[in-house]
N, C-alpha and C positions, 0 to 999 in steps of 0.2 A: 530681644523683647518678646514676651507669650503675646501670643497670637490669640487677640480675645473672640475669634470669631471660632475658635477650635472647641470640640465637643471635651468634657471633662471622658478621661478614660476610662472603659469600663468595661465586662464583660458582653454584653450587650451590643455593642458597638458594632457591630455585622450585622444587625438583625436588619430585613428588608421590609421595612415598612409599610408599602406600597408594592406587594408582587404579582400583583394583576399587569399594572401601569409596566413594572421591569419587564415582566414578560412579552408584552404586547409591544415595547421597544425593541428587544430583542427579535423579535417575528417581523418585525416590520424593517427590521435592518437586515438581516437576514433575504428575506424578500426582494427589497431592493439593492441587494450587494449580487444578489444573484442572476435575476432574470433583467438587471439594468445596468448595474456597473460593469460585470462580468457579462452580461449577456450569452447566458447559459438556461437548458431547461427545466435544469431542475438539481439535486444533490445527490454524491456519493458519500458514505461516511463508511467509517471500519469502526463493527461494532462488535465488542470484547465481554460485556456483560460486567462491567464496568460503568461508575456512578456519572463520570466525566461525558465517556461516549455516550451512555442515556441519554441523558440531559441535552447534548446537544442535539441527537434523533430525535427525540420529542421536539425538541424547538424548529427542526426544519420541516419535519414532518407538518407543524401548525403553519407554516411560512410558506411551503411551497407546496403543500397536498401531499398526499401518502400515497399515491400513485406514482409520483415525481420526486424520489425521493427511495434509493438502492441501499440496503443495507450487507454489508459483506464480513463475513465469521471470515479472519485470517489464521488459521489454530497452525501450529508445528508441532515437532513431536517432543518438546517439553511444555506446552500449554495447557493447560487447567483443563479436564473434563467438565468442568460447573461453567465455565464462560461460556460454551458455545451453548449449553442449556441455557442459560440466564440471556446470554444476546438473541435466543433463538425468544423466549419469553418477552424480552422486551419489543421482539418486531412485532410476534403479534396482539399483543397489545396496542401498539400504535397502527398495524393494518399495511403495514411497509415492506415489501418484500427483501426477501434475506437468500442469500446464495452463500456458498461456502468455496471458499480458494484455499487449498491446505496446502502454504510452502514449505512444507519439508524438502521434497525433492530439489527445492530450486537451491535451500542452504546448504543443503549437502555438497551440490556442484557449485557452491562457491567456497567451500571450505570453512563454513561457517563452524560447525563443530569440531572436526578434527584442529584448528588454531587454537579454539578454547581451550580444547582438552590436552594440548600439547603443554600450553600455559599452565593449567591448572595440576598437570602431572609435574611439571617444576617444583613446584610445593609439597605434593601430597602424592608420591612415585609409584605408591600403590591404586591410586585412583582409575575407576574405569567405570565407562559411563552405563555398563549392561550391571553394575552393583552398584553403584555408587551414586546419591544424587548431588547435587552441587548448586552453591549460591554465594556470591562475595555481596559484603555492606560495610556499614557504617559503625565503628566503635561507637554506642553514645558515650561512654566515660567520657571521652573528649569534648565533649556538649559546654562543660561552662568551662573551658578552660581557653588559653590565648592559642593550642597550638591546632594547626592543620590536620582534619579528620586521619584517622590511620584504619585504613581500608584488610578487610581478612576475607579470606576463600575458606567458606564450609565444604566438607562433604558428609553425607549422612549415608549409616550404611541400611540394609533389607531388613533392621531391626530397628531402625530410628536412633540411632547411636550418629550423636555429633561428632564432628570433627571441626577443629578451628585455629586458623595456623595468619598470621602477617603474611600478605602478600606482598612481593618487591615490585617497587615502580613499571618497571618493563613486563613482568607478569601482567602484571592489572591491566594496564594498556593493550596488552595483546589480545585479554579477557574481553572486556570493553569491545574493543575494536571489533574482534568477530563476530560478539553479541550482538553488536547496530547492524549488520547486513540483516540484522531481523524487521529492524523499522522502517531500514533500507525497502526491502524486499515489501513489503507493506506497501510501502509509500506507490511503488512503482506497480503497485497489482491494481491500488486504488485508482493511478494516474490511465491506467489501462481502460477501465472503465467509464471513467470520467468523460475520456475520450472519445470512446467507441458511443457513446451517449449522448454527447454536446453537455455532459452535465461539471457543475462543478467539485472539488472536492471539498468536505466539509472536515476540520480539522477538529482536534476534540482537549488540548490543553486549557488548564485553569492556568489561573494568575501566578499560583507559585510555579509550577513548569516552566510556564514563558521565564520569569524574571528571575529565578532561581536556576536556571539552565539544567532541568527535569527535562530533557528532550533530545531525541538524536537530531543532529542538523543533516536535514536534504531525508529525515527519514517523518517521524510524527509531527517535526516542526515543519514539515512542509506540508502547504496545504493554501487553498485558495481566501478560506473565509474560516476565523476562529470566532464563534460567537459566546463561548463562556472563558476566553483570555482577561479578562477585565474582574474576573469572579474569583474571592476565595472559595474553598474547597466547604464551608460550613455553610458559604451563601449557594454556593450547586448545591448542596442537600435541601435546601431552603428551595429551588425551584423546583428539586422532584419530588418534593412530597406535594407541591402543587399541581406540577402535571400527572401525579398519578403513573410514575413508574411504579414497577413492582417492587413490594415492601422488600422481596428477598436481593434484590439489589442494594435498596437501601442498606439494609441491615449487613451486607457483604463486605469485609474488611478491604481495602485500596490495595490490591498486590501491585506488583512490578508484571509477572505472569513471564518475566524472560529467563528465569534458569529454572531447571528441572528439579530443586527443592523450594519448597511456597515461603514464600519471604512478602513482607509486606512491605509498603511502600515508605513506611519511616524507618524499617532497620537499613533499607536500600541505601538511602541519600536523605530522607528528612531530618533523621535522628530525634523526632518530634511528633507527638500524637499531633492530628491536622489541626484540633478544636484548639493547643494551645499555642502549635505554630502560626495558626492563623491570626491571631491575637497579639502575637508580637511582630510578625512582620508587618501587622497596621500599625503600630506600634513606631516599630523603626521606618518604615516607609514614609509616615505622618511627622514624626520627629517629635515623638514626645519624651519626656522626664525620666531615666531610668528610673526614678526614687518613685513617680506617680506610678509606672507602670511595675515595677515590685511589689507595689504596696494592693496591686488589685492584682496580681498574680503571686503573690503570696510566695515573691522569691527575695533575692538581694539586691542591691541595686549594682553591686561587682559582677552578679550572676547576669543579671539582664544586661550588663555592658558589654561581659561577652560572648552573650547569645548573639547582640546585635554586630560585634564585629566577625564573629563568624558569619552574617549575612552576608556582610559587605564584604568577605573572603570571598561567599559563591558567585557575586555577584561580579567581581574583578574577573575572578578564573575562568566563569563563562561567557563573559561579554564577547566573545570569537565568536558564539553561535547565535546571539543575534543580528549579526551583524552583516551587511550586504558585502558581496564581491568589492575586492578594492579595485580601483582602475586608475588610468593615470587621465 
């Protein structure tokens, strides 16, 4: 039976109508998730110069003062030159101080790169990482079809010459696998401080991350208090043009920022610009009509059946990382 209290589908349907009232929830939950449920003095965040971590530095920064309230540049030696400009931009704008912890050296003695590149020399024999830059993603071709994304390792060489080859399951994984000692390594620089502070740590996931399993577990998904987990990515832009991050944030495409050639965040894992993945996974989350929702995204209604069961693919494959310790 339709659901006649459900809004008819629309492009629109994200817009936040009231983001004064959002805002001032979010402040106000933030506030007291911190200094009452947690009982802590104040917040750590890792800030990337990034739309997600803005947004939530703005928000605790209003929540718990800009005194109370550490922001930390984690850069390594495949990170973006512009993030630590643009995270260093956004502290002082909000007046929050910013310290820099660069773990190169810590991945290096865990063999975080020499794994990768042993993985990615599988593939690509000539590959070396003083020539060559590197990044694996997502087929989109795959996007309306029934089968399971099929994952490729680039390498680009000192002229910008692609390179792009299938990577085999066990490569990938090993890819993967060394790459998270990077959120890993995050996680536990941020937990360092947090500590040494009595403060908590502030985590920086939207809504697709959490529930689309965009996240290392025990690395970015951990974190004491996530206050834009409930947000699509179109509704985070929608609070920082309110709080007044810097427009060159805004206007900065979502990388990944974890391998040494710049990939954004829909070749990574969305296989989807955020404006129209957002719009369908309310879409499938909501449980509306593929024929309604075709018909305002201007696709098929076969094409949007199997946009939505590739959801429900990511959603099956990473349900292990939301999930708590099992016990008996």
């Amino acid at each position: 039976m339709k659901n006649k209290d459900k809004r008819p589908f629309s492009k629109d349907i994200l817009i936040i109508h009231d983001i004064d009232a959002e805002c001032n929830r979010l402040i106000t939950n933030i506030r007291e998730g911190v200094l009452h449920k947690l009982n802590r003095l104040g917040g750590v965040i890792g800030i990337s110069g990034g739309i997600d971590s803005s947004v939530s530095m703005a928000l605790a920064a209003k929540a718990l003062g800009t005194e109370n309230v550490l922001g930390i540049m984690l850069p390594e030696q495949d990170s973006s030159s512009e993030s630590a400009l643009f995270a260093q931009k956004l502290a002082d704008r909000f007046d929050v101080k910013a310290i820099t912890e660069n773990i190169t050296e810590a991945l290096e003695g865990l063999g975080c790169y020499q794994r990768r590149d042993e993985a990615v020399r599988t593939v690509f024999p000539e590959y070396d990482p003083l020539h060559y830059k590197m990044k694996i993603g997502i087929r989109s071709s795959g996007l309306y079809t029934n089968l399971p994304p099929l994952f490729s390792v680039t390498i680009v060489d000192s002229k910008g010459k692609e390179q792009s080859k299938h990577v085999p399951a066990p490569e990938l994984r090993q890819i993967e696998a060394a790459s998270n000692f990077k959120q890993r390594c995050r996680m536990s620089m941020l937990y360092y401080h947090a500590e040494r502070l009595h403060y908590a740590v502030i985590g920086t996931p939207n809504k697709h991350e959490v529930e689309q399993g965009f996240f290392v577990k025990h690395g970015d998904g951990g974190a004491d208090v996530m206050p834009i987990a409930h947000l699509y990515k179109t509704q985070v832009y929608q609070l920082a043009h309110y709080l007044g991050i810097p427009e060159e944030i805004i206007d900065r495409t979502p990388t990944s920022d974890t391998y040494s050639a710049e990939q954004t965040q829909e070749e990574f894992f969305f296989q989807l610009p955020f404006q129209q993945m957002d719009l369908l996974w309310y879409a499938f989350k909501n449980k509306y009509d593929p024929q309604e929702v075709a018909s305002v995204m201007e696709r098929t209604a076969d094409e949007i059946n199997k946009v939505f069961a590739g959801f429900e693919r990511k959603i099956k494959t990473t349900e292990y990382l939301r999930m708590t310790p099992l016990t008996n």
